[in-house]
Backbone bond lengths (Angstrom), bond angles and torsions (degrees), N, CA, C in turn:
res aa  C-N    CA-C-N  psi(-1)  N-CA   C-N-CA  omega(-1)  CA-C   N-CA-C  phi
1 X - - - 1.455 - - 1.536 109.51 -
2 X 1.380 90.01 146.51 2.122 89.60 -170.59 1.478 108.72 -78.99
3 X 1.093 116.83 156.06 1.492 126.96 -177.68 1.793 106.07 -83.36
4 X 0.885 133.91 145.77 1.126 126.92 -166.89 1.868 78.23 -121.14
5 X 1.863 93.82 151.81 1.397 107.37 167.84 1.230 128.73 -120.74
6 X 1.338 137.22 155.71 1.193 120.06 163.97 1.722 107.56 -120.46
7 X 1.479 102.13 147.03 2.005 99.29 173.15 1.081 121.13 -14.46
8 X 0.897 114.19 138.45 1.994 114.40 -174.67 1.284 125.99 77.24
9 X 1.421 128.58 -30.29 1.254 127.95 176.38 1.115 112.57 -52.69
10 X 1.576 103.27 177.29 1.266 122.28 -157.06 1.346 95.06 -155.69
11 X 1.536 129.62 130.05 1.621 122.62 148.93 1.630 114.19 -142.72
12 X 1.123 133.35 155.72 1.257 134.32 175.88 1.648 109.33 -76.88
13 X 1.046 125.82 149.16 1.404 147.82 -142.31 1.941 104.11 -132.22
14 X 1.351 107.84 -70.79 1.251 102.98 -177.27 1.428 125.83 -87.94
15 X 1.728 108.83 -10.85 1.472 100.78 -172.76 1.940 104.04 -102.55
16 X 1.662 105.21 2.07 1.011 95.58 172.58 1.936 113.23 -107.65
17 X 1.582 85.72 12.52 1.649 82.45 -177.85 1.838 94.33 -130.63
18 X 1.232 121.41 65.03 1.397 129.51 -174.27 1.581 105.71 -13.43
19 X 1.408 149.33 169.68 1.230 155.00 133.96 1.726 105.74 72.81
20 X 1.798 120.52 2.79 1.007 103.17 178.74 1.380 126.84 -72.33
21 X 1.446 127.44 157.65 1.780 103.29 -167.41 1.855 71.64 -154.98
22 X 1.389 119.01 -57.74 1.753 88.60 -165.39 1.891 105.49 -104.39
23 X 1.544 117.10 156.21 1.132 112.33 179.02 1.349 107.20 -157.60
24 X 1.489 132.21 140.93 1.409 147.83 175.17 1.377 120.39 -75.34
25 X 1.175 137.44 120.21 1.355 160.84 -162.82 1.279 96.42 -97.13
26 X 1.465 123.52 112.77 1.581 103.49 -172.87 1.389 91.70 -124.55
27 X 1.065 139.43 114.72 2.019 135.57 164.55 1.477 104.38 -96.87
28 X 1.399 103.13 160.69 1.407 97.62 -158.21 1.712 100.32 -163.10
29 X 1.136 141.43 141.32 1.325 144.87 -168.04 1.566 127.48 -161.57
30 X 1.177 127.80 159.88 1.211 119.84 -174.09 1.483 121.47 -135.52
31 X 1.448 162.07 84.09 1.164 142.70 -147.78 1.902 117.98 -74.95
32 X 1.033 95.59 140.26 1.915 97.23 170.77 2.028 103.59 -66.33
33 X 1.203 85.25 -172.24 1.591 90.71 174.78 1.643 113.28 -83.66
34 X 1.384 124.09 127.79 1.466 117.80 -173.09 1.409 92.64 -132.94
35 X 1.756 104.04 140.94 1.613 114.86 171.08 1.523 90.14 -126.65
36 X 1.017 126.58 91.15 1.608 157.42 114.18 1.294 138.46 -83.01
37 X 2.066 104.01 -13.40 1.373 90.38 169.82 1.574 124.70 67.37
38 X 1.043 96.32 0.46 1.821 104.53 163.21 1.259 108.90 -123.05
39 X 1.237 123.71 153.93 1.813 141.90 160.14 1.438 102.50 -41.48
40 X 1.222 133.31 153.17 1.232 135.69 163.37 1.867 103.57 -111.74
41 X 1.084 128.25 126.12 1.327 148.26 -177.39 1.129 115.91 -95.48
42 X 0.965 137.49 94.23 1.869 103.93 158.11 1.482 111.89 -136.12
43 X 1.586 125.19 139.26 1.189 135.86 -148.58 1.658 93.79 -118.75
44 X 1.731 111.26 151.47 1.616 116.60 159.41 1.209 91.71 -80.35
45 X 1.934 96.21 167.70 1.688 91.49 153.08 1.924 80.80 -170.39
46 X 1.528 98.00 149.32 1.348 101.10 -172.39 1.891 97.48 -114.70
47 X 1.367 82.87 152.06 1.769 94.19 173.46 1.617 103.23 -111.69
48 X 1.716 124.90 135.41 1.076 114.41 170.49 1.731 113.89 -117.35
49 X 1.363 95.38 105.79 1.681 113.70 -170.92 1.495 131.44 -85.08
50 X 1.451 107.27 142.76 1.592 112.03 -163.75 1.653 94.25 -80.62
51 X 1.425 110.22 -168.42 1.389 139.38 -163.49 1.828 87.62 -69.25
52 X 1.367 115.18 -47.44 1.478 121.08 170.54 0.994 124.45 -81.09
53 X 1.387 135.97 20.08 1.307 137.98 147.19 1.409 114.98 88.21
54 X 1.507 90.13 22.02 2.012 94.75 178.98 1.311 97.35 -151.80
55 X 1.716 102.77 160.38 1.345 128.95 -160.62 1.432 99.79 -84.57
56 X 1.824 116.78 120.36 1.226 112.29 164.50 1.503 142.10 -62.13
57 X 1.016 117.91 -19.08 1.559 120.14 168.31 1.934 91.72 -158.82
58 X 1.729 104.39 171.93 1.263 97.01 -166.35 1.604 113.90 -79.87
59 X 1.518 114.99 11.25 1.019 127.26 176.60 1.569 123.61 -56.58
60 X 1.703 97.23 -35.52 1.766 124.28 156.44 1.073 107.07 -55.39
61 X 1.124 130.81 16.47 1.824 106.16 -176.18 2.261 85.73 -133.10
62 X 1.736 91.15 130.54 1.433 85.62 -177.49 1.523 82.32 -119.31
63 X 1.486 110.43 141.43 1.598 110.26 150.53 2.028 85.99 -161.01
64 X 1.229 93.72 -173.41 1.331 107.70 -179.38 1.434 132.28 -41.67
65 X 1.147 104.66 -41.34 2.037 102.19 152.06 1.611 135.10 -86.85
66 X 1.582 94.29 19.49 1.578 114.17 172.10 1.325 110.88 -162.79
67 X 1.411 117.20 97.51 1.441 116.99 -151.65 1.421 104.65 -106.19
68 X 1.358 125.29 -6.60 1.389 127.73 -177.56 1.479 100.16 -127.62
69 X 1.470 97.06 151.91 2.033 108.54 167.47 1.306 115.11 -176.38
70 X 1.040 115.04 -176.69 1.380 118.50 -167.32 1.657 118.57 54.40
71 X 1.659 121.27 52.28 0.910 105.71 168.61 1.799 115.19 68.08
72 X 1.482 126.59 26.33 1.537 140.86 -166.73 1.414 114.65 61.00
73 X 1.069 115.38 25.06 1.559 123.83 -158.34 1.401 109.99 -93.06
74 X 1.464 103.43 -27.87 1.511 119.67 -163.06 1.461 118.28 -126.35
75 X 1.788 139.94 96.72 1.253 107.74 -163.81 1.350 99.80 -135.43
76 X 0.926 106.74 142.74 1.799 114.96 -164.88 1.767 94.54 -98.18
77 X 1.492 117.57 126.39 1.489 104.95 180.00 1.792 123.50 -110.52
78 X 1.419 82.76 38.25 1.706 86.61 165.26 1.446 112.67 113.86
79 X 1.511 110.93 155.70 1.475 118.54 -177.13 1.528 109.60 -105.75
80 X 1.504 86.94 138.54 1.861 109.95 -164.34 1.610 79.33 -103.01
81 X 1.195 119.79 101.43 1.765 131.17 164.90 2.142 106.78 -40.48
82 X 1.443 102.67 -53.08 1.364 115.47 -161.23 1.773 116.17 -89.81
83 X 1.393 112.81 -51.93 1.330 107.28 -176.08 1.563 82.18 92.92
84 X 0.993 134.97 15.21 2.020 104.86 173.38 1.716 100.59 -93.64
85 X 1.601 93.48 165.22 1.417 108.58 166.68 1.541 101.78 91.87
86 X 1.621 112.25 163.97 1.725 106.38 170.14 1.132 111.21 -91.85
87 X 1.071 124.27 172.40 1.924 162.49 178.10 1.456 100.22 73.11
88 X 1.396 106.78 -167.91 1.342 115.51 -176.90 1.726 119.26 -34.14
89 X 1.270 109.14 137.87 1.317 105.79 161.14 1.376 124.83 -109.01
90 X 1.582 114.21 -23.69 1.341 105.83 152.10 1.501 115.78 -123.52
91 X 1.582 115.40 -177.85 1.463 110.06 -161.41 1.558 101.88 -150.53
92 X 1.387 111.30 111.36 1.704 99.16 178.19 2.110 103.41 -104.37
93 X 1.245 134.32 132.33 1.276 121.53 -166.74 1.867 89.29 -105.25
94 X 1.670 112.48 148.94 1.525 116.25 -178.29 1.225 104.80 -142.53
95 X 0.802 109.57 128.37 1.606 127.84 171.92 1.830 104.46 -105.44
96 X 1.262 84.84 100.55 1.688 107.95 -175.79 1.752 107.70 -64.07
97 X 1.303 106.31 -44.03 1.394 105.72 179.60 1.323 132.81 -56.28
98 X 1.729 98.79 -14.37 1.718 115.62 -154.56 1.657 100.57 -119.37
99 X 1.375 126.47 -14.60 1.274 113.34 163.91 1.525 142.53 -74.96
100 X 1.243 105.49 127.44 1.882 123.65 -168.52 1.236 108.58 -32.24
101 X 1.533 120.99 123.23 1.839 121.32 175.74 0.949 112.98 -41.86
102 X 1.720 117.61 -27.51 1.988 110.63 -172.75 1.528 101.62 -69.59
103 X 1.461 122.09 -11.43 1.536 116.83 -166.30 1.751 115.07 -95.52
104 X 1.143 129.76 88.23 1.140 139.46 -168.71 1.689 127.47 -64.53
105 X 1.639 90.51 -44.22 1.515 105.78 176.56 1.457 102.27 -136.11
106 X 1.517 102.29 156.16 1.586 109.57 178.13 1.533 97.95 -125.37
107 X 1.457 129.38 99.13 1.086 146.71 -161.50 1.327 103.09 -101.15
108 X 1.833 117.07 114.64 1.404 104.71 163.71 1.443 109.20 -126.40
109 X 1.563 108.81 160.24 1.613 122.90 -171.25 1.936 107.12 -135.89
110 X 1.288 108.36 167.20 1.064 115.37 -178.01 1.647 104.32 -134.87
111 X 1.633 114.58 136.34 1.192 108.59 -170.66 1.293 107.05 -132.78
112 X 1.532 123.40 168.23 1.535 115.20 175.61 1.439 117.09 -102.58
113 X 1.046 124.69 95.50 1.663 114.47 -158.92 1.566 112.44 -65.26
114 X 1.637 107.78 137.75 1.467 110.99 170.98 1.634 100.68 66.39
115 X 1.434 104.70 23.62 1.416 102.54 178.62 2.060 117.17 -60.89
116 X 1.068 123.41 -46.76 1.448 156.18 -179.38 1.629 81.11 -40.39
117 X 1.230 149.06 -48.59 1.366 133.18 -87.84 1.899 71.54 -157.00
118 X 0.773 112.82 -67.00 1.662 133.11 -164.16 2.051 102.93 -76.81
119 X 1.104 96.19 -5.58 1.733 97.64 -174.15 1.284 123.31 66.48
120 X 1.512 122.96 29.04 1.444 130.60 -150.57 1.552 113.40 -99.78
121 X 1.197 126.26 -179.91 1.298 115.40 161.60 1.661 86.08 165.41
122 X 1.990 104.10 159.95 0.999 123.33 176.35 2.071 124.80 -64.31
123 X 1.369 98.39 6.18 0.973 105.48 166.44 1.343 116.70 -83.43
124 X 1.192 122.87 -14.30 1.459 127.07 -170.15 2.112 100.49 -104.10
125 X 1.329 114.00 5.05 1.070 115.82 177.27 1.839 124.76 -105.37
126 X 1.081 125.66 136.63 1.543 105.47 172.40 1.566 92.95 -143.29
127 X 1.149 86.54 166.53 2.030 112.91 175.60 1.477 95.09 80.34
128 X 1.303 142.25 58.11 1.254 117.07 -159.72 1.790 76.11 -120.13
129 X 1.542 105.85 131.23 2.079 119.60 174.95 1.499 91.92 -112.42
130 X 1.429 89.20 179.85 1.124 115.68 168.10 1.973 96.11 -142.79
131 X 1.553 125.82 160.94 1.359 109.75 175.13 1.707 93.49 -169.18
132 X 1.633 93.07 155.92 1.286 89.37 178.65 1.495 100.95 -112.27
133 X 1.531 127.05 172.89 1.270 121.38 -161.00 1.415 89.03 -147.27
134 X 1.468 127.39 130.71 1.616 126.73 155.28 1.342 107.67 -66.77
135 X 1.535 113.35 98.98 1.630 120.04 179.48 1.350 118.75 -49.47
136 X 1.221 129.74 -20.87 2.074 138.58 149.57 1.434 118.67 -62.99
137 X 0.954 80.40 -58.36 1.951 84.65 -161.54 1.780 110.54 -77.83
138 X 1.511 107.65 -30.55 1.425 128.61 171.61 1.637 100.27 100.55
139 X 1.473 112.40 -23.71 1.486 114.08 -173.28 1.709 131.43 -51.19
140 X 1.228 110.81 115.75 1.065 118.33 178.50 2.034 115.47 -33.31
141 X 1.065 125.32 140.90 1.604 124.12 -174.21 1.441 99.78 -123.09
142 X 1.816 122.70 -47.97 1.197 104.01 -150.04 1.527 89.56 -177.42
143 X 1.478 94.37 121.15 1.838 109.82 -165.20 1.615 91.63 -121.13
144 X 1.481 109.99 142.59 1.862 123.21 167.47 1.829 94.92 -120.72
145 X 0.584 94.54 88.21 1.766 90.11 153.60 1.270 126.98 -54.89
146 X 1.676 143.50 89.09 1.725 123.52 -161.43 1.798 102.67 -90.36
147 X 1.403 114.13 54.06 1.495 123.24 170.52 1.488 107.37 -3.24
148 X 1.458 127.28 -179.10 1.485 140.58 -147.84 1.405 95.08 -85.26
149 X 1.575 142.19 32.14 1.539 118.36 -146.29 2.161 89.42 -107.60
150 X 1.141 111.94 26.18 1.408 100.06 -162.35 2.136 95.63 -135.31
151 X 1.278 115.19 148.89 1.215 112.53 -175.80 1.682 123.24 -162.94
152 X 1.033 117.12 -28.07 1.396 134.33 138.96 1.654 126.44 -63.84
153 X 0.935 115.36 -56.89 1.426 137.65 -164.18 1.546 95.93 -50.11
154 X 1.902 108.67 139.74 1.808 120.02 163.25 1.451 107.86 -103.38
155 X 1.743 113.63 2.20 1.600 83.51 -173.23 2.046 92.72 -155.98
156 X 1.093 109.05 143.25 1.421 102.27 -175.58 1.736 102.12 -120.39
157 X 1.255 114.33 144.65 1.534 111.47 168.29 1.404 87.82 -99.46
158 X 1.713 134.99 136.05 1.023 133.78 -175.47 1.926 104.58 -104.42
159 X 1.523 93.17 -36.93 1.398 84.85 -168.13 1.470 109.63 -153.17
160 X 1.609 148.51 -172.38 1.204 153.41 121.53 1.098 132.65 -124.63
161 X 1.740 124.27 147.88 1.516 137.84 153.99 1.335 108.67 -77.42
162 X 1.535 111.88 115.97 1.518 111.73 175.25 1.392 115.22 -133.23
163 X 1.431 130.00 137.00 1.535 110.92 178.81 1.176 111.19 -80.29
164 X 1.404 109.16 156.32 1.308 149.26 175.33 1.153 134.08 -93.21
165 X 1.940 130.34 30.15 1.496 110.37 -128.59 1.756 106.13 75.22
166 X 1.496 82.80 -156.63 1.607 110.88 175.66 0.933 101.15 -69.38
167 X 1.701 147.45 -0.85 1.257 131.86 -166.89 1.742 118.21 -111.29
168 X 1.029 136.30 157.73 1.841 137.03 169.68 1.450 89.96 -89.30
169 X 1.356 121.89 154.02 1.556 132.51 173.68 1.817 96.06 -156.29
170 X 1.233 113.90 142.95 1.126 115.56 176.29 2.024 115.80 -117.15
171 X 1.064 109.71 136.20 1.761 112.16 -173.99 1.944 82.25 -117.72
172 X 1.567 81.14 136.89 1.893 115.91 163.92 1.444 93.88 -85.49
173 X 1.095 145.60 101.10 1.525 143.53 111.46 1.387 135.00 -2.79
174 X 0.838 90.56 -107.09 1.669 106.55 172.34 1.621 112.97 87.19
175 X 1.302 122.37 23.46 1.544 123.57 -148.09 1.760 102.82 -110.46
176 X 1.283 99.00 100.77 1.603 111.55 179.28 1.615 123.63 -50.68
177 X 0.794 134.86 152.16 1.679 133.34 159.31 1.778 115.03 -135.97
178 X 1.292 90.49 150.68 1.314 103.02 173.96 1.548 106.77 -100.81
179 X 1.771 120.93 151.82 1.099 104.24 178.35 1.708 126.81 98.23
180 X 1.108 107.17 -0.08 1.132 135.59 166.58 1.866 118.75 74.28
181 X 1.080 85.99 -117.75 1.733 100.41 -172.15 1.643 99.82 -93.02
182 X 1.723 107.10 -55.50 1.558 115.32 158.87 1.226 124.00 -10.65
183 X 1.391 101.68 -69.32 2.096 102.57 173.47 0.978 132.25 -59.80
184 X 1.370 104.81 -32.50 1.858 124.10 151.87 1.221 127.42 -38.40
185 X 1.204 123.54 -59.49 1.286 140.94 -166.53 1.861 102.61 -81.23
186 X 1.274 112.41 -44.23 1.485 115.03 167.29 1.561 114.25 -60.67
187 X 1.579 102.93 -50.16 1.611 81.54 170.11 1.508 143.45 -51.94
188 X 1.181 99.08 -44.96 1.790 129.86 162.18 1.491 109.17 -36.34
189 X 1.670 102.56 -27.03 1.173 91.90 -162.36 1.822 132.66 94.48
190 X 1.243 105.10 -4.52 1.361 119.35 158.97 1.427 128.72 -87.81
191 X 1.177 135.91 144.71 1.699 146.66 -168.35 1.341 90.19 -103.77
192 X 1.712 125.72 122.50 1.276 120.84 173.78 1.640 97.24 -98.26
């Protein structure tokens, strides 16, 4: 049975799931009703972070026009344009065993693309998870729900994989930004 999270938490990942090594990143979202007359977009995209908490070259940055990193470790499987339909809408797959010692955390976020431009914002979004998936067994491990608490905001960090030691541990986030993907990428430590 999946662990349910709340903001801020924290639980260990590999020492409570013995032998786990690959697992599915599933984000997932839903839009309210919008009369803007534009598509609503919104893309994952993972940052893969050093000991200092930023992406060493932009090679760390996985989303849909860079679908692999970390050495094959990390693979993002594509952009869902719409958000329709149930379960995940996007899916990053990790092989915990296979990522580079310089890589500390595997940071993923969800953004609204061309949000600025389109009049958008996470206020116009609900049901939006984050979940982890035992990439074998398919079994759900560990669900964050980021409930209605966001409304301004273009870009959310929902969650991270970070080691522990020898161990994977995962943190619920939940930490909004204004400014889109841009502020993202500066935080990380990347120049867009």
């Amino acid at each position: 049975m999946a662990i349910n999270l709340s903001k801020g938490q924290k639980v260990d990942l590999t020492k409570s799931n013995p032998g786990l090594t690959n697992v599915v990143v599933g984000l997932g979202w839903d839009t309210n009703k919008y009369d803007g007359g534009q598509d609503f977009d919104l893309d994952s995209s993972v940052f893969l972070l050093n000991a200092d908490g930023k992406a060493a070259s932009e090679a760390d940055f996985i989303f849909y026009n860079n679908t692999i990193g970390a050495a094959g470790s990390v693979e993002h499987t594509g952009d869902n344009k719409t958000g329709e339909g149930d379960g995940d809408d996007e899916q990053v797959k990790v092989t915990l065993s296979t990522i580079p010692s310089t890589i500390e955390r595997v940071t993923f976020a969800i953004t609204i693309h061309d949000a600025e431009n389109r009049g958008q914002n996470f206020g116009q979004v609900s049901n939006s998870y984050v979940r982890i998936v035992n990439g074998d067994s398919n079994e759900e491990l560990i669900r964050y729900d980021l409930g209605e608490d966001f409304s301004i905001e273009t870009a959310i960090v929902v969650g991270e994989l970070y080691r522990h030691g020898a161990e994977w541990k995962f943190n619920a986030i939940g930490s909004g930004y204004q400014g889109g993907l841009g502020s993202l990428v500066k935080d990380f430590g990347l120049d867009s």
